[in-house]
C-alpha positions as CSV (number, residue, x, y, z in Angstrom):
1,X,-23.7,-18.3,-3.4
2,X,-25.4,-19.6,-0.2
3,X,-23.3,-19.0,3.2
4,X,-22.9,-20.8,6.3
5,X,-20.6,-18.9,8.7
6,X,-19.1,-21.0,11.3
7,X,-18.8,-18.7,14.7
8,X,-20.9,-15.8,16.3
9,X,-17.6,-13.7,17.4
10,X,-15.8,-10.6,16.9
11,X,-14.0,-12.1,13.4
12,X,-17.6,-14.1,12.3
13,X,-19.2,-10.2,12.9
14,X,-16.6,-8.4,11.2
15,X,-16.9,-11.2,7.7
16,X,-20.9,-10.8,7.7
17,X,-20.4,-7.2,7.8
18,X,-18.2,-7.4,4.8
19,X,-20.7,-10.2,2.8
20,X,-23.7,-7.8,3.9
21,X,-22.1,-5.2,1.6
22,X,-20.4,-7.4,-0.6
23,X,-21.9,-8.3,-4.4
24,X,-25.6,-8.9,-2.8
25,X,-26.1,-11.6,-5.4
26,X,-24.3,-14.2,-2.4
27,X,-26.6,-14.5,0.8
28,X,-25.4,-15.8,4.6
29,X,-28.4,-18.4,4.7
30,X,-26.8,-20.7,8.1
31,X,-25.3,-19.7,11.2
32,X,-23.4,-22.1,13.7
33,X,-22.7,-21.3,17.2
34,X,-22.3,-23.6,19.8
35,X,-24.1,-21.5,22.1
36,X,-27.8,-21.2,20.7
37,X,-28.5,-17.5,22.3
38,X,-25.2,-16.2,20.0
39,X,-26.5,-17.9,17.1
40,X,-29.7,-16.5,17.3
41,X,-28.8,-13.1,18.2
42,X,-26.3,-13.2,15.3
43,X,-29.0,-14.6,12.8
44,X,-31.6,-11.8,13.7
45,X,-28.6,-9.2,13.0
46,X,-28.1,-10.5,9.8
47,X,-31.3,-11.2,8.6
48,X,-30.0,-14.9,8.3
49,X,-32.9,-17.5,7.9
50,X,-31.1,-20.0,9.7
51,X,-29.4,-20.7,12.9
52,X,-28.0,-24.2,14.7
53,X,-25.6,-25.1,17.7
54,X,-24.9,-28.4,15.8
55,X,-21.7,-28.0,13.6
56,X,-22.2,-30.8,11.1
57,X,-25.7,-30.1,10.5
58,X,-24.7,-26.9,9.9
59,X,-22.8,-27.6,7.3
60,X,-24.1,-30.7,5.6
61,X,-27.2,-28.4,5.2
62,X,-28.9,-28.7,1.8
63,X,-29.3,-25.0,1.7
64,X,-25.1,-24.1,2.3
65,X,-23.0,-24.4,-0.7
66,X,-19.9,-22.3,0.6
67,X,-18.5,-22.6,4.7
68,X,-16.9,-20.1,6.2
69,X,-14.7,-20.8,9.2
70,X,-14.6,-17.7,12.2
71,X,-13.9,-20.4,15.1
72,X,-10.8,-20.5,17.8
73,X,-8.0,-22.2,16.3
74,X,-8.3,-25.7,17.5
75,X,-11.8,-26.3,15.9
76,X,-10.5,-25.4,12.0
77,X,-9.5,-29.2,11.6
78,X,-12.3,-30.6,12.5
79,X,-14.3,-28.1,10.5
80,X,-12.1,-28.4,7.3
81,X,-13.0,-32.2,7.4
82,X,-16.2,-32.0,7.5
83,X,-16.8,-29.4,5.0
84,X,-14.3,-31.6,2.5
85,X,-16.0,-34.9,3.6
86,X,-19.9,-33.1,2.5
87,X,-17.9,-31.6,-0.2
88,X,-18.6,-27.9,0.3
89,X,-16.1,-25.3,-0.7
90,X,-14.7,-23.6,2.3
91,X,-13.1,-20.4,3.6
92,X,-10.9,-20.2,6.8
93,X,-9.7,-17.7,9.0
94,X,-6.0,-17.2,9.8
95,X,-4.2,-19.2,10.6
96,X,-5.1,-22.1,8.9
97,X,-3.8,-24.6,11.6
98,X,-2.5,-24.4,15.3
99,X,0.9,-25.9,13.4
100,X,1.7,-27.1,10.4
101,X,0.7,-30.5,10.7
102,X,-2.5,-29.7,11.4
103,X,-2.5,-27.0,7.8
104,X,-0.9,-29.8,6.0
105,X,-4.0,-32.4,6.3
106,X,-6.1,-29.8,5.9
107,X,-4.6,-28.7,2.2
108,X,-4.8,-32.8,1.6
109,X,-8.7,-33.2,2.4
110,X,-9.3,-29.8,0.2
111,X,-6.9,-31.4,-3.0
112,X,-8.5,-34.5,-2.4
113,X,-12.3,-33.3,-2.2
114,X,-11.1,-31.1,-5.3
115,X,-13.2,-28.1,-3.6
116,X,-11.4,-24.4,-2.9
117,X,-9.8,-24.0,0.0
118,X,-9.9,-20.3,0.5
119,X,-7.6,-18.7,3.5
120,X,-9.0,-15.7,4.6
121,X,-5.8,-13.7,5.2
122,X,-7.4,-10.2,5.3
123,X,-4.2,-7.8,5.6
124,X,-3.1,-9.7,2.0
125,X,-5.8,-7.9,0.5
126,X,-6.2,-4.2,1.9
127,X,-6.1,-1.6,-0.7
128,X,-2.6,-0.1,0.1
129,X,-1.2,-3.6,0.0
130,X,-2.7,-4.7,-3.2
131,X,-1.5,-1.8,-5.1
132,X,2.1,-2.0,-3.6
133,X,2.4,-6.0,-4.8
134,X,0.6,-4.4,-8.3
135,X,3.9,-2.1,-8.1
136,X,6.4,-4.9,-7.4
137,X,5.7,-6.8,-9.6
138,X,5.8,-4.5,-12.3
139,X,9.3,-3.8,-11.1
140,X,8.9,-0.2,-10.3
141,X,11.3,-1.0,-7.0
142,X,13.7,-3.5,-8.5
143,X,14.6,-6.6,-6.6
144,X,13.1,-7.0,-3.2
145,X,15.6,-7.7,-0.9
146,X,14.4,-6.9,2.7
147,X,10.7,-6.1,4.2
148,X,9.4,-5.4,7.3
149,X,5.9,-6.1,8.7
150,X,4.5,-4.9,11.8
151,X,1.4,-5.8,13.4
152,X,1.4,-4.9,17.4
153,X,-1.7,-3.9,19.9
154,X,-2.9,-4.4,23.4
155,X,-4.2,-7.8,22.7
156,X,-7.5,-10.3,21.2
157,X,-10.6,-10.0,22.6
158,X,-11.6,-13.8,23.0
159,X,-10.5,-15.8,26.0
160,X,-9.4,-18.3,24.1
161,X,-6.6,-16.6,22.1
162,X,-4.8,-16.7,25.2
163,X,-5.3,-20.5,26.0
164,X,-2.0,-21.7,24.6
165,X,-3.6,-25.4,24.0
166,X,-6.3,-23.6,21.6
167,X,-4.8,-21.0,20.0
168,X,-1.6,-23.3,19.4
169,X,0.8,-20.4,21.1
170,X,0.7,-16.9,21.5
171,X,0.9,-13.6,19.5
172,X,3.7,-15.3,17.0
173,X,0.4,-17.7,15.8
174,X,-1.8,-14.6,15.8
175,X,-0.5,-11.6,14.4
176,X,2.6,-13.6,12.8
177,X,0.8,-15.1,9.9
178,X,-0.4,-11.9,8.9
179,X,3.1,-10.5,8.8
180,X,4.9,-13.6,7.3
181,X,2.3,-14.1,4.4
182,X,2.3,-10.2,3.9
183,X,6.5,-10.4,3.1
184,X,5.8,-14.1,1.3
185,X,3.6,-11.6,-1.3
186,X,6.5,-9.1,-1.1
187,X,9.1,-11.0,-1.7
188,X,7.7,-13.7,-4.1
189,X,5.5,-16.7,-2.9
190,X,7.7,-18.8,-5.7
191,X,10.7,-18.4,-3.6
192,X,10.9,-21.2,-0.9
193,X,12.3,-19.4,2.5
194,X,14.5,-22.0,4.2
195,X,15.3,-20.7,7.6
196,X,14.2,-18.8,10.5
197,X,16.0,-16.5,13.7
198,X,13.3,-15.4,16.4
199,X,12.9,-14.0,19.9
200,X,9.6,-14.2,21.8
201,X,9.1,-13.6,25.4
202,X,6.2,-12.7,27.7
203,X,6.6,-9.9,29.1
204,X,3.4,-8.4,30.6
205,X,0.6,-11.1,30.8
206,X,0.1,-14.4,33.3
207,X,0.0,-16.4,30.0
208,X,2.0,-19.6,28.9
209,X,2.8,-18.4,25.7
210,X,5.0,-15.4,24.4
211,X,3.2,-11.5,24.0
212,X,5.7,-10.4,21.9
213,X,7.9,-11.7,19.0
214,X,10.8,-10.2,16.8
215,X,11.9,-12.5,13.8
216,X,13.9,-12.9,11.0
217,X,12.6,-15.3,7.9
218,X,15.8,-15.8,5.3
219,X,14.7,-17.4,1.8
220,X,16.5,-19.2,-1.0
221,X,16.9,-15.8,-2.9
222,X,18.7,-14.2,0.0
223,X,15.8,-11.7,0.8
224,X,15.0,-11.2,4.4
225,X,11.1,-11.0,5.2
226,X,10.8,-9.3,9.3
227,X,8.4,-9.5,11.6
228,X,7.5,-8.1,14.6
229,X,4.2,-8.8,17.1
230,X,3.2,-7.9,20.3
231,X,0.3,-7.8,22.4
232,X,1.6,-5.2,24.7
233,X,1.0,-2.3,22.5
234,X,-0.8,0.7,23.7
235,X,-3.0,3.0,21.8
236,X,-4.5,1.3,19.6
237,X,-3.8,-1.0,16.6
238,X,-0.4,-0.8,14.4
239,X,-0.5,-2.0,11.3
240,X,2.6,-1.1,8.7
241,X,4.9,-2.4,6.3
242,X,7.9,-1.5,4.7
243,X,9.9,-2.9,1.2
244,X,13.1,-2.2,0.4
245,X,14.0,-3.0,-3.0
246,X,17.2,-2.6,-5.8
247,X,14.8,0.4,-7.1
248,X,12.7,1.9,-4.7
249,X,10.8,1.7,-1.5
250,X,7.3,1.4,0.1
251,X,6.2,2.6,3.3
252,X,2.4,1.4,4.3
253,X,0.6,2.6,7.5
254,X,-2.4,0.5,7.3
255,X,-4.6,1.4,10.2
256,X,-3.5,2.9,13.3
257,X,-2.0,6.8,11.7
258,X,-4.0,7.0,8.3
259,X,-4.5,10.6,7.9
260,X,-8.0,10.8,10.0
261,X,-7.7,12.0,13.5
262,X,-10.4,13.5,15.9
263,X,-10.5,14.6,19.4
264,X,-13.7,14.1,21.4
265,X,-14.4,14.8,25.1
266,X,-15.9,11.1,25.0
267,X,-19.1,12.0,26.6
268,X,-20.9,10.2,24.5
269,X,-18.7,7.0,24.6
270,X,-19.2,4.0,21.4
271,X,-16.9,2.2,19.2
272,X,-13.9,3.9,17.5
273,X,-11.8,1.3,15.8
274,X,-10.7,-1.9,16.1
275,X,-8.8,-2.3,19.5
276,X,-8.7,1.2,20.1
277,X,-8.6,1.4,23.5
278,X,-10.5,4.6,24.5
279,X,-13.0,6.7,23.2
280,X,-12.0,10.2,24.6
281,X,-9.3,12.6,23.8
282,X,-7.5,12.5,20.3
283,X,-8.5,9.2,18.2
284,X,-7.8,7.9,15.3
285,X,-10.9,6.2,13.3
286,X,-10.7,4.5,10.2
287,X,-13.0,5.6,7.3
288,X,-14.4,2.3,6.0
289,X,-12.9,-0.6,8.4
290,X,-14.2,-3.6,6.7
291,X,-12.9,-2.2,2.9
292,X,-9.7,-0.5,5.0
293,X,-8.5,-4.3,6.6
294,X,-9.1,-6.0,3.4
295,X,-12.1,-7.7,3.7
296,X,-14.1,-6.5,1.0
297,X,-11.5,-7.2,-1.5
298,X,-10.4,-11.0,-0.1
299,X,-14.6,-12.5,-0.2
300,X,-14.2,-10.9,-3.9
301,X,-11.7,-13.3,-4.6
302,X,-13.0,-16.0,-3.0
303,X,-16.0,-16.2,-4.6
304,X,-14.6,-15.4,-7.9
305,X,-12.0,-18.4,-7.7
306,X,-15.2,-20.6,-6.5
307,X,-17.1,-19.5,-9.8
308,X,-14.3,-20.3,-11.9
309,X,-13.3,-23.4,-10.5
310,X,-9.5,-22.1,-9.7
311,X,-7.5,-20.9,-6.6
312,X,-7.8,-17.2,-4.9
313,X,-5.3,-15.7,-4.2
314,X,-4.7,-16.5,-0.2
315,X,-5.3,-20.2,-0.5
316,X,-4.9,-23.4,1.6
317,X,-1.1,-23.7,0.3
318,X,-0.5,-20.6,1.7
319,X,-2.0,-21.4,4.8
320,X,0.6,-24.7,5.6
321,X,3.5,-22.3,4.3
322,X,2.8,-19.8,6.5
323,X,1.9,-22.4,9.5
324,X,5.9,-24.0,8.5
325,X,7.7,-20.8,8.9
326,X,5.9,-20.1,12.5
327,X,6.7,-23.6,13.3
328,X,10.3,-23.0,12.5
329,X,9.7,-19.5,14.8
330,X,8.7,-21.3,17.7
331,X,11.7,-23.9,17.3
332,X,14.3,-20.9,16.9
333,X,12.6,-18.9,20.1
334,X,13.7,-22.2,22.2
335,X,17.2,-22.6,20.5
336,X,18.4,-19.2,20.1
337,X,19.3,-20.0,16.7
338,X,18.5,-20.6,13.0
339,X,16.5,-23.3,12.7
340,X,15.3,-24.7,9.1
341,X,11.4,-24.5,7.2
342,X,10.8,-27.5,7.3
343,X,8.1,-28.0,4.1
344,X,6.6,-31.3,3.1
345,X,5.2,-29.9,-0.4
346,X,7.2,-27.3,-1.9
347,X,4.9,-25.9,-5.0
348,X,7.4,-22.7,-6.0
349,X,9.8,-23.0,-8.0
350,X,13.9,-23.9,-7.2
351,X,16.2,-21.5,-7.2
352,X,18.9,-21.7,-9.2
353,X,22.4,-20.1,-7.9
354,X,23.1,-16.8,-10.0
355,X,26.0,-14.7,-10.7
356,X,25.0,-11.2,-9.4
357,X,25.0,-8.2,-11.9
358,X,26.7,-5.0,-10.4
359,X,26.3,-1.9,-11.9
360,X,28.7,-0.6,-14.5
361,X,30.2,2.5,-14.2
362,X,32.1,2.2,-17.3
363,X,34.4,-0.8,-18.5
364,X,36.8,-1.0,-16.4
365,X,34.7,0.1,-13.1
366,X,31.4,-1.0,-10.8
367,X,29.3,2.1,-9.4
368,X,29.2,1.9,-5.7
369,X,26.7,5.1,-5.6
370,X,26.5,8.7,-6.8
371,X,25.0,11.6,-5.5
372,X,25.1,15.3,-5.3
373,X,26.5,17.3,-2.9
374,X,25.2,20.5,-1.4
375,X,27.7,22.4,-3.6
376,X,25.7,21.1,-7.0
377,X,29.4,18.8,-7.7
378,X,28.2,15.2,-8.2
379,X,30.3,12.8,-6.7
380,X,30.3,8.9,-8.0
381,X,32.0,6.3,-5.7
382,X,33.3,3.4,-7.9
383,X,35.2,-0.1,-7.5
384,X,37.7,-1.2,-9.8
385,X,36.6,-4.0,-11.7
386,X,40.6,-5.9,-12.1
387,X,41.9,-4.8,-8.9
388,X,38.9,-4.0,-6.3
389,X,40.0,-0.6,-5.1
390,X,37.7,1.8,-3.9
391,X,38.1,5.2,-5.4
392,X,35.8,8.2,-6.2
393,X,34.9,10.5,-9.1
């Protein structure tokens, strides 16, 4: 597959790091910056034939089969159109659109251009995540019923992230889609969430928009999917997730705690880890960052779904979903209140109002729960089935 990468920044470094090492058969053969000293600085560190501050030249070029977008958020629309006007499959960084209008006519030109629209949602395919969804869905936790996704550190490193006209807000837009797509997998993507609660604020920085964000996504199935962002964390970069299910439970520290700690006097200074925000006293690096944050495993897909003419995993629909719910986010912030998802192409499936199923104990009782106590006795708490009293065996 021939390449163009769109962008000579921290995100366009970190995907040619992971296509460098990827399949070897695929080869980044364009680069676009709009600042020619970039582009050619990133071409020579890539070994990329290629290089051009002109955007559409880039990627009408005969020699670019496959786009991939690493630009600030307001240029992906413009980008998307193009790509699905010279008819080139494309790849886009998160999130897909500043808002969901924005997602939603870029899922159209995509379906309409009948070319893969690929959204590069890295944290939806990290190693620890993918085996946890492998486990849900082969019911080893039950139902899910509540999850909790965490993404918090001292903040981006491009200027524009913090232009609220650019970005399209603040860390909700930034580190919000990776935690609301991460519970959408969790949960089930087939289950249409229909309201959101959220609180942002901004507390530390002279910004417009909010550096920190708690919220609450509520869907059709009654399962709750939590977020919470900030880019007022110190130490370094958090990254975990929890599921609570019927069944079971996962816990996921992604990044930050991960079982590989070192202290160094720093003398010698040099990169750590991904916003890691010292390089002296104890640290915390991460063995393989590219494979670690998912990045490895998401072009995989990609390129596999291009090859067989279907959709990866993290695609354009997920993109406007995810763009909806932090659109509803943003509404509730202002209100204080629940505010509805609004979604102008629901693709999942409609839930249907169930009866639930409790647990028999025996005929004429639910169990509540049982345990042991420290005595070796085990104690069963049960709920009579005709007239609702509590009582315990």
């Amino acid at each position: 597959m021939k390449l163009a990468i769109l962008g000579s920044g921290f995100i366009g470094r970190f995907y040619a790091d992971s296509l460098v090492g990827q399949r070897r058969k695929d080869a980044i053969t364009m680069v676009y910056s709009r600042t020619e000293a970039n582009a050619e600085k990133f071409a020579k560190d890539y070994n990329i034939p290629n290089f051009s501050t002109n955007m559409l030249a880039c990627i009408e070029d005969h020699d670019v089969d496959t786009v991939i977008i690493a630009l600030s958020n307001d240029m992906h629309l413009e980008a998307v159109l193009a790509c699905a006007k010279a008819g080139k499959h494309v790849l886009c960084t998160k999130p897909l659109g500043r808002n969901a209008q924005e997602a939603l006519q870029m899922l159209q030109a995509v379906d309409t251009a009948n070319i893969v629209g690929g959204y590069l949602e890295d944290l939806c395919y990290t190693p620890k995540f993918l085996k946890s969804l492998a486990s849900i869905k082969a019911g080893n936790i039950g139902e899910v019923i509540w999850t909790k996704s965490r993404e918090t550190h001292p903040g981006p490193h491009s200027d524009w992230f913090w232009n609220k006209e650019k970005s399209g807000g603040g860390v909700l837009i930034d580190l919000g889609c990776h935690c609301v797509e991460i519970s959408r997998n969790f949960i089930g993507k087939d289950i249409k969430p229909v309201e959101v609660m959220c609180w942002g604020d901004t507390r530390v920085h002279p910004i417009e928009a909010e550096d920190n964000a708690v919220g609450l996504v509520r869907y059709e199935n009654g399962a709750i999917g939590q977020f919470e962002v900030s880019w007022t964390f110190r130490g370094g970069m958090d990254l975990r997730d929890e599921v609570m299910g019927t069944e079971g439970t996962i816990w996921l520290n992604n990044f930050l705690r991960t079982g590989f700690e070192m202290f160094t006097s720093g003398k010698t200074g040099g990169y750590v880890a991904e916003k890691a925000e010292n390089s002296s006293g104890w640290l915390f690096p991460v063995g393989d960052e590219v494979h670690e944050l998912g990045y490895s495993h998401m072009f995989t897909d990609m390129f596999e779904a291009i090859e067989n003419q279907s959709q990866p995993n993290e695609n354009f629909y997920d993109g406007y979903i995810t763009n909806a719910i932090i659109d509803a986010a943003y509404l509730a912030i202002k209100s204080k209140q629940w505010e509805p998802i609004i979604i102008e192409q629901w693709r999942g499936e409609i839930q249907e109002s169930k009866d639930r199923k409790w647990q028999d104990f025996d005929e004429d009782y639910y169990l509540i729960k049982e345990e042991i106590l420290p005595n070796g006795i085990k104690k069963s708490i049960i709920k009579n089935k005709k007239t609702g009293s509590i009582e315990k065996r």
